[in-house]
DRENVOMAR-816432 format. One record per residue: residue number from 0; x, z, y of N, C-alpha, C in turn. Coordinates in steps of 0.001 Angstrom, whole numbers. Each point is the difference from the previous one (the first is absolute). Example, Ala and Ser with C-alpha at 12.3 -4.5 7.8 and 13.67 -1.06 7.14 Angstrom:
NODE   nr     n.px     n.pz     n.py    ca.px    ca.pz    ca.py     c.px     c.pz     c.py
NODE    0    13190     7800    -5690     -890        0     1190      900        0     1200
NODE    1     -350     -720     1050      820       60     1190     -770      730     1090
END
This chain:
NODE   nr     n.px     n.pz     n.py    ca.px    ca.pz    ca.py     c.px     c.pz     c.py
NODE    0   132960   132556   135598     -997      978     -320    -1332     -691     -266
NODE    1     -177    -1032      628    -1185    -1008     -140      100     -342    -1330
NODE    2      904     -609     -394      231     -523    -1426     -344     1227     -806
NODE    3      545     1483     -256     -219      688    -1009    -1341      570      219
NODE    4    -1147       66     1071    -1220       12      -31     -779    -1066     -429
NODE    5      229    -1128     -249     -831    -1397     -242      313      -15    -1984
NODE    6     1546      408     -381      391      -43    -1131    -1399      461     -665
NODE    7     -647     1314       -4     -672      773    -1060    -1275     -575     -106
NODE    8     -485    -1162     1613    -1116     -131      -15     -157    -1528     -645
NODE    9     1031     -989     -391     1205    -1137     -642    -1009       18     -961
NODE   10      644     1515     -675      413       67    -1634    -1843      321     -443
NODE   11     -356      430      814    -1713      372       28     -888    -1136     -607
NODE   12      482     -669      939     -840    -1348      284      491    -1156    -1450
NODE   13     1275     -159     -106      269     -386    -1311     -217      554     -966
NODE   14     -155     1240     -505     -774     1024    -1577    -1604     -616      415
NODE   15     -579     -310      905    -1079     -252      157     -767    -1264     -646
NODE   16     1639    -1235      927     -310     -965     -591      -96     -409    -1871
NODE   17      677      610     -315      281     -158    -1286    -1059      690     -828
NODE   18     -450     1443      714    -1091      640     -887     -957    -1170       79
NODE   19     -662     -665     1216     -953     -524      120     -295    -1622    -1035
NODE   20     1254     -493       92       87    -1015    -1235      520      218    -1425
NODE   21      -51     1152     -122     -190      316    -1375     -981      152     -481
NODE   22     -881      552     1419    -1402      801     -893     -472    -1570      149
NODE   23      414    -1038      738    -1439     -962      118      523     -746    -1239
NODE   24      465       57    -1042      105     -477    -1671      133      642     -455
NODE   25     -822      671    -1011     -188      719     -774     1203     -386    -1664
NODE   26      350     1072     -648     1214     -235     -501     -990      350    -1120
NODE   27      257     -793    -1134    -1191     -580    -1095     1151      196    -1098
NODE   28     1381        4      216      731      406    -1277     -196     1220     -942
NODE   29     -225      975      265     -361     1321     -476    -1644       -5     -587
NODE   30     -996     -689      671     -773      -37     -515     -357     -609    -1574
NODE   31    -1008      308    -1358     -170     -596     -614    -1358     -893      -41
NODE   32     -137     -954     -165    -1393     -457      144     -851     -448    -1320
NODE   33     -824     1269     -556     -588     -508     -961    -1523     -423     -122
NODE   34     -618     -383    -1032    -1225     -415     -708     -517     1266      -64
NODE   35    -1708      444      -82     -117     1502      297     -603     -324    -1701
NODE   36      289     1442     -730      105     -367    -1453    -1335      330     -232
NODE   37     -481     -448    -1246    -1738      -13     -622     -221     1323      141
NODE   38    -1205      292       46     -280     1235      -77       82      263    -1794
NODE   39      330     1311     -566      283       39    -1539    -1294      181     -483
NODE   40    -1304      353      570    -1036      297     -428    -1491    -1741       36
NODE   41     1260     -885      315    -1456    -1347     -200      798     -647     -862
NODE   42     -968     -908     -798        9     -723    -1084      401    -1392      743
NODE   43      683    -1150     -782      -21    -1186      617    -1235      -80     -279
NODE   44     -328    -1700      360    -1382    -1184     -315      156      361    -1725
NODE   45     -713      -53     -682     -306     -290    -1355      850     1245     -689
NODE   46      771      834      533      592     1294    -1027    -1486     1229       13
NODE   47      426     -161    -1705     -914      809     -550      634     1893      396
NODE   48     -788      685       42      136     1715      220      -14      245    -1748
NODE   49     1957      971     -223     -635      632    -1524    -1246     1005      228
NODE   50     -417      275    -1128     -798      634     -417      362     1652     -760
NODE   51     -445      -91     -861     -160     1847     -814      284     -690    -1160
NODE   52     -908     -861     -776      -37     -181    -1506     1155     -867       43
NODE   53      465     -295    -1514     1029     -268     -575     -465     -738    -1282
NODE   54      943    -1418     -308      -90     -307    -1506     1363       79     -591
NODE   55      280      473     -857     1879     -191     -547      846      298     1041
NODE   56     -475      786     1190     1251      454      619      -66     -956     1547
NODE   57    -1383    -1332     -286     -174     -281     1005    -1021       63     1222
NODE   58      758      756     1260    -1314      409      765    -1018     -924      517
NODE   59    -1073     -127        7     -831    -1083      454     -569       85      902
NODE   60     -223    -1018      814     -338      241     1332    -1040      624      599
NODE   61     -348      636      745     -995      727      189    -1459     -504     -457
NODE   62     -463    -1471     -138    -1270     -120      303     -752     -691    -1463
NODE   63     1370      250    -1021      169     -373    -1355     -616     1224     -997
NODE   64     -949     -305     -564     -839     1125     -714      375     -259    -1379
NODE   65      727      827    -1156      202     -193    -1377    -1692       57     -450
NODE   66      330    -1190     -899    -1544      163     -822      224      -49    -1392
NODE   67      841     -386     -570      534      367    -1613     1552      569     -111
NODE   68      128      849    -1018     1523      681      215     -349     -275    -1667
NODE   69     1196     -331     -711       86      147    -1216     1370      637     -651
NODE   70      989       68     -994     1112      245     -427      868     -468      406
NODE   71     -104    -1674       57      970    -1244      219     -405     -651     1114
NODE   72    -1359      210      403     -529     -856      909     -905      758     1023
NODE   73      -59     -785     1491    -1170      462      976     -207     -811     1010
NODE   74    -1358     -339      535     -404     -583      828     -336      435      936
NODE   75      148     -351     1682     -576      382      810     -646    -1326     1286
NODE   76     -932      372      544     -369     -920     1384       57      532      806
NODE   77     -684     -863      769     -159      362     1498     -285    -1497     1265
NODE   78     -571      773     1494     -362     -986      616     1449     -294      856
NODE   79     1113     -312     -586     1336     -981      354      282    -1082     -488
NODE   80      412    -1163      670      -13    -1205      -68     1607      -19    -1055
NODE   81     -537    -1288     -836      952      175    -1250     1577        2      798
NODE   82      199     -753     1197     1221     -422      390      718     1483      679
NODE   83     -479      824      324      136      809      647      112     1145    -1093
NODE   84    -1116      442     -815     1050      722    -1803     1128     -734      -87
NODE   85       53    -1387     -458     1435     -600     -433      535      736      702
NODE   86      384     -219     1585     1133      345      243      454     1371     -143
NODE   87    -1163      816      300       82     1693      -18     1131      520    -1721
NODE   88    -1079     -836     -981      749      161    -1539     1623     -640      -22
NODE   89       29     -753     1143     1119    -1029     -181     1150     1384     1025
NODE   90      -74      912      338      771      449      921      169     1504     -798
NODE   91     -604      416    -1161      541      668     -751     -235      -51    -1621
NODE   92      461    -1138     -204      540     -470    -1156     1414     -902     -466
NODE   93      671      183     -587     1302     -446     -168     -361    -1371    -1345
NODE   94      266     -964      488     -712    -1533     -665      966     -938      -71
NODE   95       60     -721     -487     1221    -1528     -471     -506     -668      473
NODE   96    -1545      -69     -368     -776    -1453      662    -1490      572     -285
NODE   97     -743    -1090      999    -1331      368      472     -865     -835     -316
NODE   98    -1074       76     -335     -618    -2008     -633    -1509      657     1119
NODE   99      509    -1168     1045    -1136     -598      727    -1243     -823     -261
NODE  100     -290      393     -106    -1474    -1398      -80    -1254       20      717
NODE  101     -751     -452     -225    -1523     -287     1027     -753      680     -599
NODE  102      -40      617    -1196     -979     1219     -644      969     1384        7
NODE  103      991      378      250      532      813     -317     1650      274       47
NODE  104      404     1280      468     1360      123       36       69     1201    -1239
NODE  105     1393     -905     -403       54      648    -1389     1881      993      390
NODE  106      310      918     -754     1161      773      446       85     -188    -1932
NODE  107      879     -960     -564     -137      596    -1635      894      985     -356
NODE  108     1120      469      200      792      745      -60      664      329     1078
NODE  109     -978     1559      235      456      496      881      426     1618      296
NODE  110     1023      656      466      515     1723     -170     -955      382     1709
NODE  111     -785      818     -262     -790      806      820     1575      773      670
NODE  112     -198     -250     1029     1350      668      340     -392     1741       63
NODE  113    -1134      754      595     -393     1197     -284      132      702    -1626
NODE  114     -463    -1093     -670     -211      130    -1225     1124      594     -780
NODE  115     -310      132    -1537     1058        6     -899      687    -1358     -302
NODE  116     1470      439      391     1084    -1601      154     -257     -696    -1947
NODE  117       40      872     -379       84    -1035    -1638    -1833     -468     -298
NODE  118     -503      -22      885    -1221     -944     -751     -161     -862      892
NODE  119     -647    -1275     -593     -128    -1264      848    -1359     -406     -193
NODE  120     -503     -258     1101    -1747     -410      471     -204    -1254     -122
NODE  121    -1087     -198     -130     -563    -1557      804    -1035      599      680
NODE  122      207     -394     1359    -1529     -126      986     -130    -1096     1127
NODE  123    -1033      -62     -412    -1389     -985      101     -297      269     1383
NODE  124     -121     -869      899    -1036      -11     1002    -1197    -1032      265
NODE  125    -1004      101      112    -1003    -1459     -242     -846      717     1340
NODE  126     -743    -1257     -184    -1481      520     1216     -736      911     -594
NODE  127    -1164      296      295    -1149      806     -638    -1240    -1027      526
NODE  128     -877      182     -820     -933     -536      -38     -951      602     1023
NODE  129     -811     -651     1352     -671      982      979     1251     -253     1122
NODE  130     1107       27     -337      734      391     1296     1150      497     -296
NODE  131     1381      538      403      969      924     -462      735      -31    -1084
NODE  132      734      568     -485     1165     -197     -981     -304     1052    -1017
NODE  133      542     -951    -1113      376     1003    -1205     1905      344     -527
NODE  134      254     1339     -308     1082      156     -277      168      213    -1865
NODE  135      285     -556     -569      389      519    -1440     1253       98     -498
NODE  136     1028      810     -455      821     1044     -257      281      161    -1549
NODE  137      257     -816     -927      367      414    -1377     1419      158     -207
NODE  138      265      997     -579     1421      499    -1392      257    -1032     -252
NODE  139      979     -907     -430      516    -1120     -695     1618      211     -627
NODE  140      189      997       59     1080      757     -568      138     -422    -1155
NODE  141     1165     -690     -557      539      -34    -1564      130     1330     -567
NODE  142    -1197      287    -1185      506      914     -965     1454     -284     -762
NODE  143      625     1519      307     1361      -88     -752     -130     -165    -1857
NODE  144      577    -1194     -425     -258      621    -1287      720     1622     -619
NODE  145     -833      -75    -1341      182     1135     -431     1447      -75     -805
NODE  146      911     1592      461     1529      -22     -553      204       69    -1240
NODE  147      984       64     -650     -238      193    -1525     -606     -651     -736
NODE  148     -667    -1208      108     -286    -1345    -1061      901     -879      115
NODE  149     -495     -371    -1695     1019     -954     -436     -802    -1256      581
NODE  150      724     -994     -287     -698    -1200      156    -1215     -435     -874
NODE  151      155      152    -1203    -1186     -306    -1085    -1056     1036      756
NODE  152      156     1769      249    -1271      666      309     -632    -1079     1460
NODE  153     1053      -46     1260    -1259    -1445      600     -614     -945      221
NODE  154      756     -691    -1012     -691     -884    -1130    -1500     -123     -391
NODE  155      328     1602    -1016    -1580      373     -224     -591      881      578
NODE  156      -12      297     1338     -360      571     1386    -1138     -898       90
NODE  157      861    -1349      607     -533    -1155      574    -1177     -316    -1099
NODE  158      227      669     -949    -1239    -1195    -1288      442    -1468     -527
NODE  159     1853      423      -52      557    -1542     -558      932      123     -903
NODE  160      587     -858     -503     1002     -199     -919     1425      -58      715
NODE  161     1286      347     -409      991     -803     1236      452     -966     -241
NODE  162     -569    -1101     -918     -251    -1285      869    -1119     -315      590
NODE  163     -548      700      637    -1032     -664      642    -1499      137     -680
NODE  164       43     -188    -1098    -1472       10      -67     -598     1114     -374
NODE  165    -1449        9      -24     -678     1267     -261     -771      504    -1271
NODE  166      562     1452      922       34      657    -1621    -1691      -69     -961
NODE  167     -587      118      783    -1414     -433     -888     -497    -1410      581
NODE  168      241     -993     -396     -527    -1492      517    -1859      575     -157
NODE  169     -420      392     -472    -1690       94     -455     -671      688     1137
NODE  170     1091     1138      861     -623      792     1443      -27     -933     1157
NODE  171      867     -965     -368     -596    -1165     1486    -1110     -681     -375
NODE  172     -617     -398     -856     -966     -524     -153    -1104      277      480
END
């Protein structure tokens, strides 16, 4: 009878032991342990904020003021450091290649990805004079020729002969 009174108080004491070294290691499998993510509302170091205005479909960064808009062409500045446009222009534009240099980053053929897909840009990024960057933005689109000519009409389109030479030698003069 001793034995089946001591049994319940046994089995007590062992659920005890075991609760007690379980809890003293914490079981880390179930857990995930991550990186706490950026907040979506800050900019890195050097990312430019878009803006409102637009050239060809491309938004410009907030602090970029258009100062000429033309048909084919438009310029804009602003107080951003040329390296920092590059990259902004460089992250929505679709480009082959980029020409770096110490006066200027050049994009020569490039699809505004916002933009209309069949025309192709060149833009310009340089310093500004005072401080800050300039952006310039031209059309460089191949005109399609015109359908329905023969060869002789672009010939004398061009102002030539089809061999080559021209049709009034006396207008280059």
């Amino acid at each position: 009878m001793k034995r089946l009174l001591c049994l319940p108080l046994i089995l007590t004491l062992g659920a005890c032991q075991q609760e007690s070294a379980s809890s003293a290691v914490p079981d880390l499998s179930s857990q995930v342990v991550s990186a706490p993510a950026p907040p979506l509302d800050h900019l890195a170091p050097g990312e430019l904020a878009e803006g409102s205005d637009a050239l060809f479909g491309l938004t410009l960064p907030r602090a970029l003021k258009v100062q000429r808009r033309f048909r084919d062409s438009a310029h804009a500045s602003g107080p951003v450091s040329p390296e920092d446009l590059s990259n902004y222009v460089r992250q929505r534009v679709a480009v082959a290649e980029v020409e770096v240099g110490a006066a200027r980053t050049v994009f020569p053929r490039a699809r505004i990805l916002a933009g209309d897909a069949s025309k192709i840009y060149r833009l310009e990024v340089a310093p500004r004079r005072g401080g800050g960057s300039e952006l310039s933005v031209r059309d460089v689109t191949p005109v399609p020729p015109p359908e329905g000519l023969t060869d002789a009409e672009r010939w004398r389109r061009a102002g030539m002969n089809p061999d080559g030479t021209p049709l009034n030698p006396k207008a280059l003069q």
